[in-house]
C-alpha positions, 0 to 999 in steps of 0.5 A: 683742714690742714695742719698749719706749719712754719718751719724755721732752719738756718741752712737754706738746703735743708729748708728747703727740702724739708718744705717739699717734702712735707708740702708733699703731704695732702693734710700739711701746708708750710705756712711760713719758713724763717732763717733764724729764731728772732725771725721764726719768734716774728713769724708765729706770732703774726702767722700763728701756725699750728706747729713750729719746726725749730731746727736748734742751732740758728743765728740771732737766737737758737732754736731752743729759745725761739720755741720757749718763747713762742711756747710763751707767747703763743701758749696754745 
């Protein structure tokens, strides 16, 4: 089974290379990535993926925001 993961990071370089290499990983599947927190909060909700990876300073709605919201939210 394969760890389900959004990532959400405003810079869309880095994004996308965090996405390959982790997609790189056998045991690991991006499920999901968003530009913004609003958009990761949106995307964990309907994709609901095992992890979320924030980066912290993001347009919209930080980072730190976005994982307290969807800690509370999506509280397992």
């Amino acid at each position: 089974m394969k760890l389900r993961i959004l990532l959400a990071e405003e810079h869309a370089v880095v994004r996308e290379a965090l996405c390959c290499m982790i997609d790189l990983r056998q045991n690991m599947q991006i499920v999901g990535h968003a530009g913004s927190g609003k958009a990761a909060l949106e995307l964990a909700q309907e994709l609901r993926p095992d992890v979320v990876v924030t980066g912290v300073a993001m347009r919209n709605m930080n980072g730190i925001e976005a994982t307290r919201l969807i800690k509370e939210k999506l509280p397992d």
